[in-house]
LUMTI-776784 format. One record per atom (N, C-alpha, C): residue in three letters; y, x, z negated. Coordinates in steps of 0.1 Angstrom, whole numbers, padded with zeros to 4 digits, always signed. Each point is the difference from the previous one (the first is absolute). Layout:
<vextis>
alaYXZ;...
</vextis>
This chain:
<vextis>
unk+0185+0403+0394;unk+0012+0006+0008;unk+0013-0007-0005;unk+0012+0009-0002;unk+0011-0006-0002;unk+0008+0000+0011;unk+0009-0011+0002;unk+0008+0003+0010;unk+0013-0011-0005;unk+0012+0012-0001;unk+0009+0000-0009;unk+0012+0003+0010;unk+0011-0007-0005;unk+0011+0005+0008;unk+0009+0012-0005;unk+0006+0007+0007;unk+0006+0016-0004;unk+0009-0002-0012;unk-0005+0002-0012;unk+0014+0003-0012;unk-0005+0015-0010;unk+0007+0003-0005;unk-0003+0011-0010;unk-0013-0003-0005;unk-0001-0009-0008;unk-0015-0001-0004;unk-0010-0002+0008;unk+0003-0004+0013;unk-0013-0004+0007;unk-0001+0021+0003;unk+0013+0005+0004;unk-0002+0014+0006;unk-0012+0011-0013;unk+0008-0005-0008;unk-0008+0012-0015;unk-0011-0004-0001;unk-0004-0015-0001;unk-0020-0003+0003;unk-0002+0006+0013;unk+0006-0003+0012;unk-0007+0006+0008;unk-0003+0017+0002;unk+0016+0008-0010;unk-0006+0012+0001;unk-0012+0000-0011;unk+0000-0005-0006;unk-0011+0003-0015;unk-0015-0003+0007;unk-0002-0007+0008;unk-0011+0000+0012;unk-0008+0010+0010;unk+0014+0005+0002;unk-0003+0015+0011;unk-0003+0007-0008;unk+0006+0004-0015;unk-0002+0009-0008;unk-0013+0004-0005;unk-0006-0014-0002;unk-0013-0003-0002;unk-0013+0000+0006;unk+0007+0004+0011;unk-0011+0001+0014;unk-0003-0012+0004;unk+0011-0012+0001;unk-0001-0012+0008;unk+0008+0003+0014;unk-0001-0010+0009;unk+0006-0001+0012;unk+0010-0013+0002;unk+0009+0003+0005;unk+0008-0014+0001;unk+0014+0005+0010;unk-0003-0015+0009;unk+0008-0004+0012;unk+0016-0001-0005;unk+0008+0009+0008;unk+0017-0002-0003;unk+0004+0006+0011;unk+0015-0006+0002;unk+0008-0005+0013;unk+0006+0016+0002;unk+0001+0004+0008;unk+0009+0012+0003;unk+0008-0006+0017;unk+0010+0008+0004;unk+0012-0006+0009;unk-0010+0001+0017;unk-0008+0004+0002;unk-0012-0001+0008;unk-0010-0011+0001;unk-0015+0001-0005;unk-0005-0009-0006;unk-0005+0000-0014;unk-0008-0012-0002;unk-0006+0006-0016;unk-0012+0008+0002;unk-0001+0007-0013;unk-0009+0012-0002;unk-0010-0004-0010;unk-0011+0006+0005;unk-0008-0001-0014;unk-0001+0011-0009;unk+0007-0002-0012;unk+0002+0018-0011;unk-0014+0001-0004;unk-0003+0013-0004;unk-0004+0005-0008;unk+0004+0011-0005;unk+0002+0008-0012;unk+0000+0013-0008;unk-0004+0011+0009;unk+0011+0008+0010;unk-0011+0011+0008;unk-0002+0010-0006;unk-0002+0001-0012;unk-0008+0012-0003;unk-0010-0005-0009;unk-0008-0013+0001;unk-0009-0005-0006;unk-0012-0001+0010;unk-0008+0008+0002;unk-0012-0002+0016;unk-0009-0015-0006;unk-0001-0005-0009;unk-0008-0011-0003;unk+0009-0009+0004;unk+0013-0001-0003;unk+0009-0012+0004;unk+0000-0002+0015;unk+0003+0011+0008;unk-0001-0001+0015;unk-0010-0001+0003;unk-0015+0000-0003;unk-0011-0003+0007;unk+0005-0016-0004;unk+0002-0008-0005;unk-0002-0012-0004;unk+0012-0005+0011;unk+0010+0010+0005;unk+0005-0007+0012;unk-0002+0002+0010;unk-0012+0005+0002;unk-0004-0001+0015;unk-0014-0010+0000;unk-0002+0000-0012;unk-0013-0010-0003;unk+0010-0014+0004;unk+0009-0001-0007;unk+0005-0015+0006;unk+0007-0001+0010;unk+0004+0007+0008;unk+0003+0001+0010;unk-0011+0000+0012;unk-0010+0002-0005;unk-0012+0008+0011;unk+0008+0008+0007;unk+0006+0011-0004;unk+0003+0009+0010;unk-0012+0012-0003;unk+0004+0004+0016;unk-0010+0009+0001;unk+0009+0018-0009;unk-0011+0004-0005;unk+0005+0011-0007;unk+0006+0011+0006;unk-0004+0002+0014;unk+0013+0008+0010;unk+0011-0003+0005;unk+0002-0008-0008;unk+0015-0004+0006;unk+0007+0002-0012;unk+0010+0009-0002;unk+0004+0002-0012;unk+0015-0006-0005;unk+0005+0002-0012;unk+0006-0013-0004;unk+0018+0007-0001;unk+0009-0005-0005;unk+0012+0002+0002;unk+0002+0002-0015;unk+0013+0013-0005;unk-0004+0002-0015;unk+0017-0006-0002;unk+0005-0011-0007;unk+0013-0003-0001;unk+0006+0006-0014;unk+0012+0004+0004;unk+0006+0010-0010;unk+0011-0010-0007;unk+0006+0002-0010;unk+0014-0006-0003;unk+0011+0010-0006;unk-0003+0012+0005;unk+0011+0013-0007;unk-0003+0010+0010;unk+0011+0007+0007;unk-0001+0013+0010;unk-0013+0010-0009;unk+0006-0001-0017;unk-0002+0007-0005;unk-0019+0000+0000;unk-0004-0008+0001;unk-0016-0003+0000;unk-0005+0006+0014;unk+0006+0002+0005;unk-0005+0006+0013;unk-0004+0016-0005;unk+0006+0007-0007;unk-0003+0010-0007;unk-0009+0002-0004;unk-0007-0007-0007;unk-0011-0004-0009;unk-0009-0003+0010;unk+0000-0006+0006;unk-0014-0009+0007;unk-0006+0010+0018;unk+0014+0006+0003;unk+0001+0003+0008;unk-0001+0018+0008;unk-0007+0009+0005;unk+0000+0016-0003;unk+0011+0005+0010;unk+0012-0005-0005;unk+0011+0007+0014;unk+0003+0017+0001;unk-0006+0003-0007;unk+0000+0015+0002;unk-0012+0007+0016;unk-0006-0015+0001;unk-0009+0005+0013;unk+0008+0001+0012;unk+0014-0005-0004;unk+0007-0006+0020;unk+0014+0014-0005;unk-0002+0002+0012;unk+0009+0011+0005;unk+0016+0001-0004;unk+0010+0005+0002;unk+0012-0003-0002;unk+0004-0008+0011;unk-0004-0003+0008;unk+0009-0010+0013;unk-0008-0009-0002;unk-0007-0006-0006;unk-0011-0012-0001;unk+0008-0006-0015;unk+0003+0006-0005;unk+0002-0003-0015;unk+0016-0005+0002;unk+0009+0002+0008;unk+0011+0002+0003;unk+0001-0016+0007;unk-0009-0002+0011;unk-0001-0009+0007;unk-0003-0017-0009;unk-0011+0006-0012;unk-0004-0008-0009;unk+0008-0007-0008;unk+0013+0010-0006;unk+0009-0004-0010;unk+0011-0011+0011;unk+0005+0009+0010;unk+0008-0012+0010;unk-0008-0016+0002;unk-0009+0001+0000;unk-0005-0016+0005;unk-0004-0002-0016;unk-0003+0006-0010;unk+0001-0007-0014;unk+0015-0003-0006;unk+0011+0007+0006;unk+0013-0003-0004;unk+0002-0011+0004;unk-0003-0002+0019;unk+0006-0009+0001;unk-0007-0012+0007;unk-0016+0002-0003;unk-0008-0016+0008;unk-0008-0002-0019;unk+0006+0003-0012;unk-0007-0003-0011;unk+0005-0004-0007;unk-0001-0010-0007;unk-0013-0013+0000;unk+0004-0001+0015;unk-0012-0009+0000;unk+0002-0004+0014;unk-0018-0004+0005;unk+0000-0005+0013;unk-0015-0002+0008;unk-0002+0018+0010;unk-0003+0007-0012;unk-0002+0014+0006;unk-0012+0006-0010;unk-0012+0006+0008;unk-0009+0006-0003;unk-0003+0013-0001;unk-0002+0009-0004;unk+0000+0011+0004;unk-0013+0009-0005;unk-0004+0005+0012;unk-0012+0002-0003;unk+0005+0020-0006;unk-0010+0003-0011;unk+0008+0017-0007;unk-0024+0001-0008;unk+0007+0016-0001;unk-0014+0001-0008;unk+0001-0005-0013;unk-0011-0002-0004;unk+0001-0005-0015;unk-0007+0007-0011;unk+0005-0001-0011;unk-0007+0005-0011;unk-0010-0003-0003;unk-0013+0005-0007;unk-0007-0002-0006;unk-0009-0017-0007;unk+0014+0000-0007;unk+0001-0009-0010;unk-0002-0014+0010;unk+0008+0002+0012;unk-0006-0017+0007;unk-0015+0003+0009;unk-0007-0006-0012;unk-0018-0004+0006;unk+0000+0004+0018;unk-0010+0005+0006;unk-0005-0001+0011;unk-0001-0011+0005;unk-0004-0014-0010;unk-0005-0010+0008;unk+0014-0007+0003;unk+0010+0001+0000;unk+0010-0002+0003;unk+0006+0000+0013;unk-0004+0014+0000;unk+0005+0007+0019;unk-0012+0002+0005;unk-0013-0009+0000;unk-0010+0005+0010;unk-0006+0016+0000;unk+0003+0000-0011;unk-0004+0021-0004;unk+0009+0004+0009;unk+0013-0003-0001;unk+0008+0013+0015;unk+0010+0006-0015;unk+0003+0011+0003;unk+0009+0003-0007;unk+0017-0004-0002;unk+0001-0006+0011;unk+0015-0008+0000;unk-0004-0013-0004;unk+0013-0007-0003;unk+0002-0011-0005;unk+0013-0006+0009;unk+0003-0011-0002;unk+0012-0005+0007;unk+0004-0009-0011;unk+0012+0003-0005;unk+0010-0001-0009;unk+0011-0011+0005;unk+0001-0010-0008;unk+0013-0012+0002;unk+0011-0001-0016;unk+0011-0002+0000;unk+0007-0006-0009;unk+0007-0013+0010;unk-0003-0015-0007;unk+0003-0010+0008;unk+0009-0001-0007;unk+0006-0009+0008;unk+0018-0006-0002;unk-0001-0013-0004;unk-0005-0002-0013;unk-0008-0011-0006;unk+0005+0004-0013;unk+0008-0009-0009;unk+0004+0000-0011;unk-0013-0003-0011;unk-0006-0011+0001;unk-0013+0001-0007;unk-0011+0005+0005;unk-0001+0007+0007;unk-0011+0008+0003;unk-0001+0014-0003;unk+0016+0004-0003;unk+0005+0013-0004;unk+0001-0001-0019;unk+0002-0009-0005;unk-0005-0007-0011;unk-0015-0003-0003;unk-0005-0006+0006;unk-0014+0001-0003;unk-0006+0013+0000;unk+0003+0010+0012;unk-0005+0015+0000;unk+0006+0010-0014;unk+0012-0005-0004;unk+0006+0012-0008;unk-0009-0006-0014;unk+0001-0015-0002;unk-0006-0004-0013;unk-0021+0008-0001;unk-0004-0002+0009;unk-0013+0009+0000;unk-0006+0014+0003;unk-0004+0002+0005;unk-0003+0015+0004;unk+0012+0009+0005;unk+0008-0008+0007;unk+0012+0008+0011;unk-0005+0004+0013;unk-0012-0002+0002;unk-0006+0000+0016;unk-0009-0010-0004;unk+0000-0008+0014;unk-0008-0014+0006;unk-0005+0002+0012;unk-0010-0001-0002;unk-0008+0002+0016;unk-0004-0016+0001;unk+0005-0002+0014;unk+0005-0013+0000;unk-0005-0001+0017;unk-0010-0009+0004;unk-0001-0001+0017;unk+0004-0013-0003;unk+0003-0011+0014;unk+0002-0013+0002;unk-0011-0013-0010;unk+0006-0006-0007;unk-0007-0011-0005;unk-0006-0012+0006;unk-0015+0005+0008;unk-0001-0007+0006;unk-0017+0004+0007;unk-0007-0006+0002;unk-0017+0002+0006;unk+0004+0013+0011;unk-0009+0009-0001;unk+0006+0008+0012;unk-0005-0004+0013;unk+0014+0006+0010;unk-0002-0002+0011;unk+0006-0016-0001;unk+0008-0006-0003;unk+0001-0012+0001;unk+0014-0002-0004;unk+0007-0008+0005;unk+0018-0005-0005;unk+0003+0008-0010;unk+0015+0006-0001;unk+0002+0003-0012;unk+0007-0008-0006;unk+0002+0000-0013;unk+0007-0012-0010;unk+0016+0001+0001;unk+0006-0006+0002;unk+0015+0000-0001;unk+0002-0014-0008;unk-0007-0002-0010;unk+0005-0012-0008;unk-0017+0005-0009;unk+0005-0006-0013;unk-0008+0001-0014;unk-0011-0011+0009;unk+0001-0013+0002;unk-0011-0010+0005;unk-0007+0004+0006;unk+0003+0008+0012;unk-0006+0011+0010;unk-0016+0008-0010;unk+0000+0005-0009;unk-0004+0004-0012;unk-0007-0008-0005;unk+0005-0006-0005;unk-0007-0014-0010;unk-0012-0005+0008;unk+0003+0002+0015;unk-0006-0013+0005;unk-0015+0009+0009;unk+0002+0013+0003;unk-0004+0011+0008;unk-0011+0009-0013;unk+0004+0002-0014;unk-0001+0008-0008;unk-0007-0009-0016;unk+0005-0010+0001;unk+0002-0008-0013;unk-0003+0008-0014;unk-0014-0001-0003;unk-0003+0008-0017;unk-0008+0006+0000;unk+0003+0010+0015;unk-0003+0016-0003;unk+0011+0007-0002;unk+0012-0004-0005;unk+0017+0006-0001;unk+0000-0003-0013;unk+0000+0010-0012;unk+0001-0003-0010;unk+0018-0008+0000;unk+0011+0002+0005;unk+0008-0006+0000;unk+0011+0004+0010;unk+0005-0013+0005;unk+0005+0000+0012;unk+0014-0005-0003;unk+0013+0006+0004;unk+0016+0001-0005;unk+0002-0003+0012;unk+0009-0014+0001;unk+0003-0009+0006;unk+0016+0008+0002;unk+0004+0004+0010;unk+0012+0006+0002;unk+0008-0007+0012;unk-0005-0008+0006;unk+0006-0008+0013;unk-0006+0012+0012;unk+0008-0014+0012;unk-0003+0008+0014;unk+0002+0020-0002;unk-0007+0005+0004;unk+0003+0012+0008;unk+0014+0002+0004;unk+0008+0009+0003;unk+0010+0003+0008;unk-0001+0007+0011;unk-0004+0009+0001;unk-0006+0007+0015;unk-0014-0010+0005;unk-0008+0001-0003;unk-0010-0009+0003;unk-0012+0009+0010;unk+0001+0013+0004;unk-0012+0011+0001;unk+0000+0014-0010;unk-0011+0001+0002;unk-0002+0013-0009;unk+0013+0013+0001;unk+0001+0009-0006;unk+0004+0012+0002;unk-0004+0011+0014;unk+0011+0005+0004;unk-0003+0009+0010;unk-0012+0011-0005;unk-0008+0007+0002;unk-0006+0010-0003;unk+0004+0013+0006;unk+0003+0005-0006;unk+0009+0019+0007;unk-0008+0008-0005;unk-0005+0006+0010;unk-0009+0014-0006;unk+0010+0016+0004;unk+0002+0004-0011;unk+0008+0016+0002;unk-0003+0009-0003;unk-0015+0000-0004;unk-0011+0018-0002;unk-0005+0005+0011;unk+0002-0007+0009;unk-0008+0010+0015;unk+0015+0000+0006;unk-0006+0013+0013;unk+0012+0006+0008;unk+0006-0013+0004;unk-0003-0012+0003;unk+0008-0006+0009;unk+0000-0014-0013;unk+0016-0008-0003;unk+0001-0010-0006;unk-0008-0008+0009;unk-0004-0012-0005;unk-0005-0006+0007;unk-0002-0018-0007;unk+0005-0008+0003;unk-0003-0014-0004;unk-0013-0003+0006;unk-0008-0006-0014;unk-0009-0003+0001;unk-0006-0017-0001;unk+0011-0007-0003;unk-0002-0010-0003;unk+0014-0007+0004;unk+0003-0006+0008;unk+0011-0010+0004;unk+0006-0011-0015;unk+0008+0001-0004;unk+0004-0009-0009;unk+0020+0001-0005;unk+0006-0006-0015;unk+0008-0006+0000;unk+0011+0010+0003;unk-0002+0014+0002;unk+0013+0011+0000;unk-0010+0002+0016;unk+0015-0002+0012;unk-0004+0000+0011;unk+0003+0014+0006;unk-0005+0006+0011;unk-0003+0009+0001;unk+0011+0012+0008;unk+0013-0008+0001;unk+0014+0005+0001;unk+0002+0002-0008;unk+0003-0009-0011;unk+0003+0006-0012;unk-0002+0013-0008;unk-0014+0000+0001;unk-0005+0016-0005;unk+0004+0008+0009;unk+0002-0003+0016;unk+0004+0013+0005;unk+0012+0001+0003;unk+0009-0009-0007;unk+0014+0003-0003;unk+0001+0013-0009;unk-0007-0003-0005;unk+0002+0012-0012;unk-0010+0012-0004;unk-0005+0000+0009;unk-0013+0013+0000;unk-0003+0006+0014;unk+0001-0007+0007;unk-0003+0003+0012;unk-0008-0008+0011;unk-0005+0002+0010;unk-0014-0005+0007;unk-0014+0000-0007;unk-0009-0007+0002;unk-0006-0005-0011;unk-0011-0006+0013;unk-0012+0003-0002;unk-0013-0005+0009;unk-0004-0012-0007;unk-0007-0008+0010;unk-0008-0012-0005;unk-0017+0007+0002;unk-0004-0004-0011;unk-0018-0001-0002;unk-0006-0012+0008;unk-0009+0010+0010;unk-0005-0012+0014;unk-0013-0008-0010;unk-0003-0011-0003;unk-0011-0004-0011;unk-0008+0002+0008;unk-0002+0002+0014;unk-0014-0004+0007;unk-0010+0012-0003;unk+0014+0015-0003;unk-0010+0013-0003;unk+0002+0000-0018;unk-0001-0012-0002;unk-0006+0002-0018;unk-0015+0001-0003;unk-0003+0006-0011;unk-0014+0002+0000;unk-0006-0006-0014;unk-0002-0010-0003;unk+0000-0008-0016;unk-0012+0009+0000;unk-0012+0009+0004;unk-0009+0005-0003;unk+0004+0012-0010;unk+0015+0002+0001;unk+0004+0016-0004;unk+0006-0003-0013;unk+0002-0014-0001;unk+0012-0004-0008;unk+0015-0003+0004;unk-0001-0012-0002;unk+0019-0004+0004;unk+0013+0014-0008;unk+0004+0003+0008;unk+0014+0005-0009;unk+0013-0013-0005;unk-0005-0013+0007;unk+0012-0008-0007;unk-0008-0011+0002;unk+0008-0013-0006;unk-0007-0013+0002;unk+0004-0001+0010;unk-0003-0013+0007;unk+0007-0006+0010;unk-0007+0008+0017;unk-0009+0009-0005;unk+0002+0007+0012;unk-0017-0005+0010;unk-0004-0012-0002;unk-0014-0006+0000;unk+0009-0003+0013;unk-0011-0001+0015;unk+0004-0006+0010;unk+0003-0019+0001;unk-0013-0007-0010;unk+0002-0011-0007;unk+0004-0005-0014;unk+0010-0008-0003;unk+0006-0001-0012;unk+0009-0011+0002;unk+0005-0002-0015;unk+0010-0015+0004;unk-0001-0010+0007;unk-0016-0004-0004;unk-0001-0011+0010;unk+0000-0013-0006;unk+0003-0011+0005;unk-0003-0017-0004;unk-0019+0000+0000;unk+0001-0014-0007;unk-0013-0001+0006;unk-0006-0004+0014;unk+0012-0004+0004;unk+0004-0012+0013;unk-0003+0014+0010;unk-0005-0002+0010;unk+0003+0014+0009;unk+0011-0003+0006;unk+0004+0012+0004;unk+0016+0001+0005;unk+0001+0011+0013;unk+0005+0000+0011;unk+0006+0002+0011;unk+0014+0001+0000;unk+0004+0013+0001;unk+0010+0001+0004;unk+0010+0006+0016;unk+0010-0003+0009;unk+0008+0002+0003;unk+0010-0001+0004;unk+0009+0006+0013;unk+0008+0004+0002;unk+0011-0008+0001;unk+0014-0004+0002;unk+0005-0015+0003;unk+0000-0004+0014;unk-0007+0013+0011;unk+0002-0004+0014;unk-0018-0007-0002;unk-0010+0008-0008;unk-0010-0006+0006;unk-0006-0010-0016;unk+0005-0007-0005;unk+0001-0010-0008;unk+0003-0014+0006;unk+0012+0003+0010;unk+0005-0011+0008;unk-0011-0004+0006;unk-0008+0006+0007;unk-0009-0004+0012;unk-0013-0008-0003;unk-0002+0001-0018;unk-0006-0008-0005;unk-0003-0014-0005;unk-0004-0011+0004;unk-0004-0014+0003;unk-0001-0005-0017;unk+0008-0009-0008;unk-0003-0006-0008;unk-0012-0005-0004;unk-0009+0005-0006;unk-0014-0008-0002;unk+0000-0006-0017;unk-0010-0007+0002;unk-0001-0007-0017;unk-0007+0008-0005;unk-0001-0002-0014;unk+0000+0010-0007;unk+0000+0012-0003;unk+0015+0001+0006;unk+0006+0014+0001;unk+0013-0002-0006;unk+0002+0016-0010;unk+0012-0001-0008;unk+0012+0011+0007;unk+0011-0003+0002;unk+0006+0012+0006;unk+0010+0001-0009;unk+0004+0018+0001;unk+0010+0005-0005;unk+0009+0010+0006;unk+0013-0001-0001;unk+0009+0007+0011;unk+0010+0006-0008;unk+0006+0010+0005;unk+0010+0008-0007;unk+0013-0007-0001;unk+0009-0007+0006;unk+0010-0009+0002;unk+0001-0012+0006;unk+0012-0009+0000;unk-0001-0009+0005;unk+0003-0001+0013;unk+0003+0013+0008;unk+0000+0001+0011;unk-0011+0002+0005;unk-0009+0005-0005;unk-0010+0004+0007;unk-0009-0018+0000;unk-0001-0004-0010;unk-0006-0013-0003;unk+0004-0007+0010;unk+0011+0000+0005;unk+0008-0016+0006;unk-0001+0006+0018;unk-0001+0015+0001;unk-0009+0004+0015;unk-0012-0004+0002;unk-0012-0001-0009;unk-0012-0007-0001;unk+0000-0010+0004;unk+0006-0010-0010;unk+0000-0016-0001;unk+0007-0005+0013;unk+0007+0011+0006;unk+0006-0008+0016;unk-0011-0004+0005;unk-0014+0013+0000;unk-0008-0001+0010;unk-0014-0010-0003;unk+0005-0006-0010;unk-0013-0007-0006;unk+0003-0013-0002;unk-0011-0008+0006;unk-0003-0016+0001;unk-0006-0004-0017;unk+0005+0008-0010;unk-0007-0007-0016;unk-0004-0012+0003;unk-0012-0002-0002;unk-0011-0007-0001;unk-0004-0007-0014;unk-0002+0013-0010;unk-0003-0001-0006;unk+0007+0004-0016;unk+0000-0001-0013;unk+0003+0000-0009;unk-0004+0012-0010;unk+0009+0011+0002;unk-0007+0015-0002;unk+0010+0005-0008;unk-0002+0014-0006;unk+0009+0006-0010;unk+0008+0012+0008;unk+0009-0006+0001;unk+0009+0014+0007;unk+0008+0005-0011;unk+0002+0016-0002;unk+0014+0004-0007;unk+0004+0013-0001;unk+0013+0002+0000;unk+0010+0011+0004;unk+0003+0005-0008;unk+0000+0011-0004;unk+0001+0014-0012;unk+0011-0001+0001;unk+0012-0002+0007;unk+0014+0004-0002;unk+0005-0010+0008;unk+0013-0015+0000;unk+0001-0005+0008;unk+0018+0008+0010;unk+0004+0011-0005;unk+0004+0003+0004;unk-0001+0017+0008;unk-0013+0005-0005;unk-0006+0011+0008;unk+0006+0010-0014;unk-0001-0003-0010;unk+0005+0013-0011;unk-0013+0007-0001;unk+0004+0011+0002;unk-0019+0012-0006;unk-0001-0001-0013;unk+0007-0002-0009;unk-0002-0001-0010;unk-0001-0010-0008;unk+0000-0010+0006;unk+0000-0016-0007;unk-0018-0002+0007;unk+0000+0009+0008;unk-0016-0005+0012;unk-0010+0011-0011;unk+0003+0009-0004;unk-0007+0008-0009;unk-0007-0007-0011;unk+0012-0008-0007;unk+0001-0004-0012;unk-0011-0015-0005;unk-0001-0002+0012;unk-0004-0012+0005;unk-0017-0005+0010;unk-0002+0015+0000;unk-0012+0000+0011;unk-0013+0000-0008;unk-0005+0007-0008;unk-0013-0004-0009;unk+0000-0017-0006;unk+0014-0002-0005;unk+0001-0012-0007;unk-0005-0013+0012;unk+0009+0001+0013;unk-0003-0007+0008;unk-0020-0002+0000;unk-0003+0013+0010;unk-0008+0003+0000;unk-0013-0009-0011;unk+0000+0002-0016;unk-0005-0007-0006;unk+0001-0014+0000;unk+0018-0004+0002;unk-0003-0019+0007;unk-0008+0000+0014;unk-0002+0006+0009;unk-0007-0005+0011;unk-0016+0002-0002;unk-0001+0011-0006;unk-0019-0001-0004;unk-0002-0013-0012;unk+0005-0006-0004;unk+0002-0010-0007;unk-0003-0017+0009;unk+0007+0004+0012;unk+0002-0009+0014;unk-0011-0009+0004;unk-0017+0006+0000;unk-0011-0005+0001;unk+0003+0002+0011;unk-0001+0011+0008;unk+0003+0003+0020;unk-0011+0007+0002;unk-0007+0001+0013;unk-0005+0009+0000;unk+0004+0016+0008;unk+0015+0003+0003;unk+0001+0011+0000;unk+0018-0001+0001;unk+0005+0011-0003;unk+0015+0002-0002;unk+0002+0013+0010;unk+0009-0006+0008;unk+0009+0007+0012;unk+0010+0006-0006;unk+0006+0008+0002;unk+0011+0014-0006;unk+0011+0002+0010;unk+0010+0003+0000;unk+0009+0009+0009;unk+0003+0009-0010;unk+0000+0011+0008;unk+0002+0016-0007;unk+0017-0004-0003;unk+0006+0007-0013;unk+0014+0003+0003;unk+0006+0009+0009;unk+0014+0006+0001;unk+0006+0012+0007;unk-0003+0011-0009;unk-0007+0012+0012;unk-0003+0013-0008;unk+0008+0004-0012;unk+0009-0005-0004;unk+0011+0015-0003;unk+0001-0009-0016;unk+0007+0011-0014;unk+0004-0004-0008;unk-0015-0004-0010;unk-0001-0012-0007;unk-0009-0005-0003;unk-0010-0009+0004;unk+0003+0001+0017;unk-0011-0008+0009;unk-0007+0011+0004;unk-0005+0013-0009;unk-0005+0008+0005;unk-0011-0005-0008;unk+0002-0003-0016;unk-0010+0000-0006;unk-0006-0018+0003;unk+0008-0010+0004;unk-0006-0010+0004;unk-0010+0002+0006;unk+0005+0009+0013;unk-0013+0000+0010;unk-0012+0010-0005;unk+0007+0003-0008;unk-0017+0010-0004;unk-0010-0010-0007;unk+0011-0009-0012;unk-0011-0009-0003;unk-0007-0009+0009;unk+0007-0006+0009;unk-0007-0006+0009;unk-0007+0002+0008;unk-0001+0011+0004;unk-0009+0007+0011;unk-0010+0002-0011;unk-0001+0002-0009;unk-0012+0006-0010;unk-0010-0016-0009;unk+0013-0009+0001;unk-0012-0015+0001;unk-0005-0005+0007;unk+0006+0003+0014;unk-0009-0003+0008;unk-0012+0007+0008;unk-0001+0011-0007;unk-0012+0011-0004;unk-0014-0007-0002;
</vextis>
């Protein structure tokens, strides 16, 4: 395994890798992904082999040109008002943490999308990751770098240390910048619908498209096949088990040893700590010390990885505020503590 920091030549070995039908870990403005070549079906079995992901869960195809969406993608299946809707959120949420689920061609393998005929399409807002994609195939099917079902990587170490030398090569790009996955948008059935909570919040999209449903996970059926990742009722978990809630009923909870806590701000923290006689010598910490959603996003798997680190035997949560990108916080957290 190589694990190299981001420069031209680390990018061109790593595309010469994908090309080859290797796999290898690189940073996009979300988390890191593990590539493969998506129109290689031998390459992608070998990332779900290291991944142990299960093969109904299908994978995310990353683009680095509008124009490859052409190619990879059958938009002659979506209507004139679907297609219309498509170009507005590609004008103006692309690059970006936006998914989109469209039919697909041919050419991208079945095992890719769980035999469905749609696919869900990203161009990230990642300068070497849009580099790494144009240097090799031009589509990357790319899910989170990392054991499934388990933390996602927002740092190369994360990788290294989760993954080691089943990664043919791992591109050291620094922290994450969003720090959760991509929203998932599905727009081939009558009703849009988010399917997956993540880094394009869900005003946003209906600033500019309209109203927009959430997918209830509890009526998902992994028996039929996922239409997106992310849509597992358990996922993103530590190894540490984890409990999460509310900040009215988080307070009412008693300091015990070995227990790690984590809180959305420092206000919420320093309402706790009124009510508690600390005893003991424990890991407390706050995703945002000023309550930003976006510094709490950026910051929440990473955290997350220092407290399973902690040697605790279980980690306490407070949910963020619904709205913005504490939609996708709480999805992840409700889904670790799954």
């Amino acid at each position: 395994m190589e694990f190299l920091p981001v420069t031209q030549e680390s990018i061109s070995r790593a595309a010469d890798i994908i090309r080859s039908g290797g796999i290898v870990a690189f940073p996009t403005e979300t988390v890191y992904g593990l590539g493969a070549d998506a129109y290689n079906a031998e390459a992608l079995v070998k990332v779900f082999e290291v991944k142990n992901r299960p093969y109904f869960d299908p994978l995310i195809i990353h683009i680095a040109a509008i124009e490859t969406l052409e190619t990879a993608a059958d938009l002659s299946l979506l209507n004139e008002e679907t297609r219309r809707k498509l170009f507005i959120l590609a004008e103006n949420l692309w690059p970006g943490p936006l998914s989109i689920i469209l039919p697909k061609k041919d050419k991208i393998p079945g095992i890719a999308t769980a035999g469905l005929r749609t696919a869900a399409f990203r161009f990230p807002d990642h300068e070497t990751a849009r580099d790494l994609i144009s240097l090799s195939s031009g589509a990357v099917a790319a899910p989170s770098a990392n054991p499934f079902g388990g933390l996602s990587p927002t740092r190369a170490e994360h990788i290294r240390d989760s993954l080691g030398d089943k990664v043919d090569m791992i591109l050291n790009g620094g922290a994450a910048r969003i720090g959760v996955e991509s929203t998932v948008l599905d727009i081939t059935g009558e009703n849009i619908k988010i399917l997956r909570y993540g880094g394009t919040p869900r005003e946003t999209i209906e600033s500019l498209i309209g109203p927009v449903f959430i997918e209830d996970s509890s009526e998902v059926d992994s028996d039929c096949g996922l239409v997106s990742p992310g849509q597992l009722k358990s996922h993103y978990a530590p190894r540490t088990p984890l409990s999460v809630f509310s900040i009215e009923n988080i307070n009412l909870l008693p300091c015990e040893k070995n227990t790690a806590w984590l809180f959305f701000d420092n206000f919420s923290r320093n309402v706790w700590l009124k009510g508690q006689g600390i005893k003991h010598d424990i890991p407390i910490k706050v995703l945002s010390a000023s309550g930003n959603i976006s510094e709490a996003a950026s910051r929440l798997f990473e955290t997350l990885h220092e407290l399973d680190k902690s040697n605790v035997c279980r980690i306490f949560a407070q949910f963020a505020p619904q709205e913005g990108l504490g939609a996708a916080i709480n999805d992840r957290l409700k889904k670790a503590a799954s």
